[in-house]
C-alpha positions as CSV (number, residue, x, y, z in Angstrom):
1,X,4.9,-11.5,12.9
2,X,6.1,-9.9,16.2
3,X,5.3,-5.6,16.0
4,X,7.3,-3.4,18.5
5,X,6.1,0.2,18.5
6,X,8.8,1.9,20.7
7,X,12.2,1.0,21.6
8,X,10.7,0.6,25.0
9,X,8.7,-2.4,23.5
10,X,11.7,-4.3,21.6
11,X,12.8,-7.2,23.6
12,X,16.6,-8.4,24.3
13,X,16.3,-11.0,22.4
14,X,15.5,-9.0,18.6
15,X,18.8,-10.1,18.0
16,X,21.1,-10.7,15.9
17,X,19.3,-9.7,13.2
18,X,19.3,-9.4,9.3
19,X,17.6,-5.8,9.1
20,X,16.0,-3.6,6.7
21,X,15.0,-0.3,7.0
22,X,12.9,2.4,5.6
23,X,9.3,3.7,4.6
24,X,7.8,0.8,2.1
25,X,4.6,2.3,1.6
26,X,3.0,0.2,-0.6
27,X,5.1,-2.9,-0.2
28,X,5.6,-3.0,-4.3
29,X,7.7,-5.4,-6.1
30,X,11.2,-3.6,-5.2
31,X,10.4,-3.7,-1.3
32,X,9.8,-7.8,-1.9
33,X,12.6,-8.1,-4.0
34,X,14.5,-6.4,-0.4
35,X,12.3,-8.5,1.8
36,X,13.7,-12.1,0.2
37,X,17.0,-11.1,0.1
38,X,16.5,-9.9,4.2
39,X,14.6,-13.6,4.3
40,X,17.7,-15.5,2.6
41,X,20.3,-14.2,4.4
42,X,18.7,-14.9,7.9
43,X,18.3,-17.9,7.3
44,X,21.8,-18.9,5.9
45,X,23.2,-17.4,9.2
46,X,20.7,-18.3,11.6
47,X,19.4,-14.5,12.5
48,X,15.8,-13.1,12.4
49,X,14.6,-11.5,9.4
50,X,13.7,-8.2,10.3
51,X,12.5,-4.2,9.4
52,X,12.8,-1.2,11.0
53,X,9.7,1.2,9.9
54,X,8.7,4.5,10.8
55,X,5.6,6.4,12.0
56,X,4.4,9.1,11.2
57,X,6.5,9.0,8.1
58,X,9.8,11.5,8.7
59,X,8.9,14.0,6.3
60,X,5.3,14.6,8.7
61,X,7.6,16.0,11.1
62,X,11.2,17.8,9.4
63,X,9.1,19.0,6.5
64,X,5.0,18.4,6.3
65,X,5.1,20.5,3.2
66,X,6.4,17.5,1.2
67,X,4.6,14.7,2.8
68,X,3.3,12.0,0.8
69,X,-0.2,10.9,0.7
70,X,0.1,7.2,2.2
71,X,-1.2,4.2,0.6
72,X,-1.4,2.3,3.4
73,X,-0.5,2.2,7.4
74,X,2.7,0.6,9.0
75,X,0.5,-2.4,9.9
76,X,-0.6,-3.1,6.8
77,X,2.5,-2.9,5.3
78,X,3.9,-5.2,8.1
79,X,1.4,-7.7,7.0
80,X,2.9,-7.9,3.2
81,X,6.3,-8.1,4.5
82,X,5.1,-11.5,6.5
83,X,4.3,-12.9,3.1
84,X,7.5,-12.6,2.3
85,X,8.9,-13.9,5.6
86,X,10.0,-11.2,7.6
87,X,9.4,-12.3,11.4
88,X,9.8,-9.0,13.5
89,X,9.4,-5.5,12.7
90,X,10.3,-2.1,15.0
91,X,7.4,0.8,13.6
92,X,9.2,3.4,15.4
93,X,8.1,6.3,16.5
94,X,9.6,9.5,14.4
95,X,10.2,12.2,16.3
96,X,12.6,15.3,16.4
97,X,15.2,13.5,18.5
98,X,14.6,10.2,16.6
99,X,15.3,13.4,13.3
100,X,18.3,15.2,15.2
101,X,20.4,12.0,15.5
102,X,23.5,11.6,13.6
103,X,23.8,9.0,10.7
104,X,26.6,7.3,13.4
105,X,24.5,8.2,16.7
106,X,21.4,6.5,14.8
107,X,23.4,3.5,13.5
108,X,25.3,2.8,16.8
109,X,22.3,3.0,19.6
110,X,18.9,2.0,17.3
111,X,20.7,-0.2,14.7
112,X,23.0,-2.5,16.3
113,X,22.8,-1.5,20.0
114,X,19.1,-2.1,19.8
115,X,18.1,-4.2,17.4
116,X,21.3,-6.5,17.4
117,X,21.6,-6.0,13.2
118,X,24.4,-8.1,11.8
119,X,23.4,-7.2,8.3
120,X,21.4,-4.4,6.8
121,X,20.1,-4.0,3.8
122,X,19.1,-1.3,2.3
123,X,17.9,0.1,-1.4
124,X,20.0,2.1,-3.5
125,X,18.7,6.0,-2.7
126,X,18.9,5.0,1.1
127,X,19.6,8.6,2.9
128,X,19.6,8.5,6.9
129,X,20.6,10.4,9.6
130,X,20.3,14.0,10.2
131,X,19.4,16.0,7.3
132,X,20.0,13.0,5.2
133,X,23.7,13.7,5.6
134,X,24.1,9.5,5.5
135,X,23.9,7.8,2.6
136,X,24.6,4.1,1.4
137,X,28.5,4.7,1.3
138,X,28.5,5.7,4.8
139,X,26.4,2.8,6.0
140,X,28.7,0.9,4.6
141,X,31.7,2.8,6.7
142,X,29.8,2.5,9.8
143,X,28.6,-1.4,8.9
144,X,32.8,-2.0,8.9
145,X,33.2,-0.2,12.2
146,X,30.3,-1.3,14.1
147,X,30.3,-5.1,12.8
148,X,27.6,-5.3,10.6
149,X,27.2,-6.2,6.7
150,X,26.2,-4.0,4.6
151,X,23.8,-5.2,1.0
152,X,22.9,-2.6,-1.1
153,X,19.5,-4.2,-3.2
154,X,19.3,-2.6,-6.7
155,X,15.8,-1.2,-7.8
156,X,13.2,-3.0,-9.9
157,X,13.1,-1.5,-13.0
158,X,9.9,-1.4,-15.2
159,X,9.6,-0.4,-18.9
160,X,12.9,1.1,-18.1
161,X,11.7,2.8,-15.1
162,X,12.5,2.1,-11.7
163,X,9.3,0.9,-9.3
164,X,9.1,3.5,-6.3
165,X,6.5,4.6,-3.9
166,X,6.2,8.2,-5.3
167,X,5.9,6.4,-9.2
168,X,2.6,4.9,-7.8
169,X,1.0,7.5,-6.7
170,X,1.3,9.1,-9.6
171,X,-0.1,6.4,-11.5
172,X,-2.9,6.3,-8.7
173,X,-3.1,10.0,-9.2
174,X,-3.5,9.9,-13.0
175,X,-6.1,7.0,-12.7
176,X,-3.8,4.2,-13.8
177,X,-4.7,1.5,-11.4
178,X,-3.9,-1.7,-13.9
179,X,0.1,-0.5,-14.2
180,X,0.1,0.6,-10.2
181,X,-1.1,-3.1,-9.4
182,X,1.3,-4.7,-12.0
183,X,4.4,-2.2,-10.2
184,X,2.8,-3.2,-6.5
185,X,2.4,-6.7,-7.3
186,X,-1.1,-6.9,-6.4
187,X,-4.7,-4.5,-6.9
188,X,-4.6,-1.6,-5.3
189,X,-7.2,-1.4,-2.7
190,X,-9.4,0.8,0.0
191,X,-10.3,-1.0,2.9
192,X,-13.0,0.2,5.6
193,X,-16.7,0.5,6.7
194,X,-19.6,0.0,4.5
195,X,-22.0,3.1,5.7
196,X,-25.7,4.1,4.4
197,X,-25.4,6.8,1.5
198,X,-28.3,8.8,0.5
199,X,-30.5,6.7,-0.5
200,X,-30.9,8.2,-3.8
201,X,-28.9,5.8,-5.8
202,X,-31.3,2.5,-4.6
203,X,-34.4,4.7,-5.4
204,X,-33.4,6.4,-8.7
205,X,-30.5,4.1,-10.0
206,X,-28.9,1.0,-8.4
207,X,-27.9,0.0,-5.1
208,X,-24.6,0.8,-3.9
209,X,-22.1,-0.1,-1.0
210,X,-20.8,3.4,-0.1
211,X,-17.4,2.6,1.8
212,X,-16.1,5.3,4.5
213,X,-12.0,4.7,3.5
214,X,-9.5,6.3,6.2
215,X,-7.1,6.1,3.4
216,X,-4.5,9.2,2.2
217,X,-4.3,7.6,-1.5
218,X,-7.6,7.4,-3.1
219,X,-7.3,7.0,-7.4
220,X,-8.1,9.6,-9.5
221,X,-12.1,10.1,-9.5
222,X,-13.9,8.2,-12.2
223,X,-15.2,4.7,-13.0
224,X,-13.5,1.4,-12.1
225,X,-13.8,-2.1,-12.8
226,X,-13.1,-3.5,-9.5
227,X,-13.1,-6.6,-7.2
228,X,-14.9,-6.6,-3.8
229,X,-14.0,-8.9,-0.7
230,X,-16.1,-8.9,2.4
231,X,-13.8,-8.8,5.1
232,X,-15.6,-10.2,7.7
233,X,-16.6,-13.2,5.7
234,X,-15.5,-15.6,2.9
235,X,-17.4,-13.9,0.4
236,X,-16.4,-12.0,-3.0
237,X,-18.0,-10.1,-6.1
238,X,-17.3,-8.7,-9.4
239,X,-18.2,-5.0,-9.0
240,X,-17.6,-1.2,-10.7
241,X,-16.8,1.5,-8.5
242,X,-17.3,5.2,-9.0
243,X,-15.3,7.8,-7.1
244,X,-16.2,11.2,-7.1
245,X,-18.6,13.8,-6.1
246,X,-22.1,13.0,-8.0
247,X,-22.7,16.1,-9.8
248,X,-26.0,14.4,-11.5
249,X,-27.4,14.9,-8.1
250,X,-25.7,18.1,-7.5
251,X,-21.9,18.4,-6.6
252,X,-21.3,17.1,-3.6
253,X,-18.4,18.7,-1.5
254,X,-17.3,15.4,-0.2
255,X,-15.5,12.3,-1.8
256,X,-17.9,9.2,-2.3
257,X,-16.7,5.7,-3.0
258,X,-20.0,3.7,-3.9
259,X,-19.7,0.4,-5.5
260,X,-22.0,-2.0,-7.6
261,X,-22.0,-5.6,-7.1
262,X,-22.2,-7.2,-10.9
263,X,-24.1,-10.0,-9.1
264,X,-27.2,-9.6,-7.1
265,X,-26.3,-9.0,-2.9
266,X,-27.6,-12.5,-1.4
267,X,-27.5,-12.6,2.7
268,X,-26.6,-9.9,5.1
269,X,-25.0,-6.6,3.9
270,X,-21.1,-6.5,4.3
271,X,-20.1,-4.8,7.3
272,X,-16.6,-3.9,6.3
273,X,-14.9,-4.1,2.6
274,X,-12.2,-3.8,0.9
275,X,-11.9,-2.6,-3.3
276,X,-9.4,-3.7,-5.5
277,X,-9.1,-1.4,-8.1
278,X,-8.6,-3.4,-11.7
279,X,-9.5,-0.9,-14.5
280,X,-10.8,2.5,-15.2
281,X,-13.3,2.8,-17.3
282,X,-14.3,5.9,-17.9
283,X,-14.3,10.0,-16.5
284,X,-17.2,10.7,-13.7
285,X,-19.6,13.0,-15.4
286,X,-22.5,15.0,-15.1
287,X,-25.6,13.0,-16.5
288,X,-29.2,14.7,-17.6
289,X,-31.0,12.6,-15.2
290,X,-31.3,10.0,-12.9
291,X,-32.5,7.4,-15.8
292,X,-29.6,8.5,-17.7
293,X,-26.9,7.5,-15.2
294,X,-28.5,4.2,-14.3
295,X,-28.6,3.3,-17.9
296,X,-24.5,4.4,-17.8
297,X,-23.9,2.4,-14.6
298,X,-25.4,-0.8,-16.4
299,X,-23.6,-0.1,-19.8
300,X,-20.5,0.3,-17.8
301,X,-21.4,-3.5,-15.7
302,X,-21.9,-4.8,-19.1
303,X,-17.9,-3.4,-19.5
304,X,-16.7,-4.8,-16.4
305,X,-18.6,-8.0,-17.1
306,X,-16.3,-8.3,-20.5
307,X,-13.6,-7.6,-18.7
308,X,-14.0,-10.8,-16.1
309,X,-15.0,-12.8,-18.8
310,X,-11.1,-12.0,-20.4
311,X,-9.5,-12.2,-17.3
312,X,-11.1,-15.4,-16.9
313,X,-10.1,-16.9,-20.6
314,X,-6.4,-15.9,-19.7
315,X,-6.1,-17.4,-16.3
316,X,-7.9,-20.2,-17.6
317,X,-4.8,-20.9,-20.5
318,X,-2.3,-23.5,-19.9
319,X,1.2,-22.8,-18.9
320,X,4.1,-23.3,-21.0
């Protein structure tokens, strides 16, 4: 995939264009359900399938009060959208003039005059423009005046709810990582460093990985069956992951993600990880002593060993 970061950086060529545009933290299963259409459409007319992100994300700068905890950056989420076959992807840069533009000002010089769209598609709640004062109806307007298409995709409705960013994290929020991964389409997972704790936990419990995660979004704190990739090498375990502050070894006052490999480390120590979050298991708490948690932590392997073991049964049952 081809990333421009400024308009500075998009070439003459980003054209013509099938487009979509918005936030898609997340990348869940209504953005893909967007992304195919954008796919299908290029290809029947011969344009590029495209998106048009923003960073930071417009509420950071018109109102930071109601900002949203990312779940992931624009890079990431450029990454997903390849899976699905989007080829080229503007992150642009949001800023009080990109805010002060006028649903038709924004639509005339960034949308066609820039990236060449012949069609855009959008979701159903799409607002643009200053204040929000467009909406899908007047992209439509503008699509007739300015020559471009206009596909409004409906929402992916769950349990007769529709799938949305903010949904997520609130299920990420509440702790309810197996419904977040079936609404995202995929685990949920924090990606990063793997730095040295305090050393208590190999002396007086079990050995962790402690991971230093950049991320806005972290799940609710507690115990999580979980799935552990090293990113720097073909290599993956079956793990539990606590989050939270330690309190058996007096509260901590900052956030700790430390997971357990079910299977015993073999070779070098990861260098950089990523957690898919699968299940919680259970509250963090307060234990008596060190003893007492490490007999918790290898009750609660014993749990996440189960739950592999079904997982395993279910993926291993034949297809009708």
């Amino acid at each position: 995939m081809r990333i421009y970061r400024s308009l500075d950086e998009v070439p003459a060529d980003f054209g013509p264009s099938a487009l979509s545009i918005g936030n898609f933290d997340g990348v869940h299963i209504g953005h893909r359900r967007i992304m195919r259409r954008v796919k299908q459409i290029a290809q029947e007319r011969g344009w590029k399938p495209s998106v048009l992100m923003f960073d930071p994300h417009p509420a950071r700068v018109v109102a930071p009060q109601r900002a949203p905890r990312l779940m992931m950056p624009p890079a990431r989420r450029a990454a997903l959208m390849a899976e699905e076959g989007i080829e080229q992807a503007l992150i642009l840069p949001f800023t009080m003039d990109v805010a002060r533009l006028t649903p038709e000002e924004f639509a005339r010089r960034i949308v066609v005059g820039r990236l060449g769209a012949r069609a855009v598609l959008v979701g159903d709640n799409f607002r643009f423009g200053h204040n929000h004062a467009g909406n899908v109806e007047t992209l439509r307007e503008l699509g007739g005046r300015l020559g471009f298409e206009t596909e409004i995709v409906s929402a992916v409705s769950r349990r007769g709810k529709p799938v949305s960013s903010s949904a997520i994290r609130a299920l990420l929020d509440a702790g309810r990582v197996a419904l977040a991964a079936r609404w995202l389409g995929r685990p949920y997972a924090l990606a990063g460093e793997v730095v040295a704790g305090r050393g208590v936990g190999s002396r007086q419990t079990v050995p962790t990985l402690n991971l230093a995660n950049p991320a806005e979004l972290v799940p609710r704190t507690g115990v999580y069956v979980t799935r552990t990739h090293d990113l720097e090498a073909a290599r993956v375990w079956d793990s539990i992951t606590n989050i939270g502050y330690r309190p058996t070894f007096g509260e901590s006052a900052q956030l700790t993600i430390e997971t357990f490999l079910l299977d015993r480390l073999t070779g070098d120590t990861p260098r950089r990880i990523s957690v898919e979050f699968l299940w919680r298991v259970r509250e963090e708490r307060k234990f008596s002593s060190p003893e007492a948690l490490k007999a918790r932590i290898l009750r609660d392997a014993t749990a996440a060993r189960r739950y592999f073991a079904r997982a395993g049964r279910v993926a291993a049952r034949p297809q009708p």
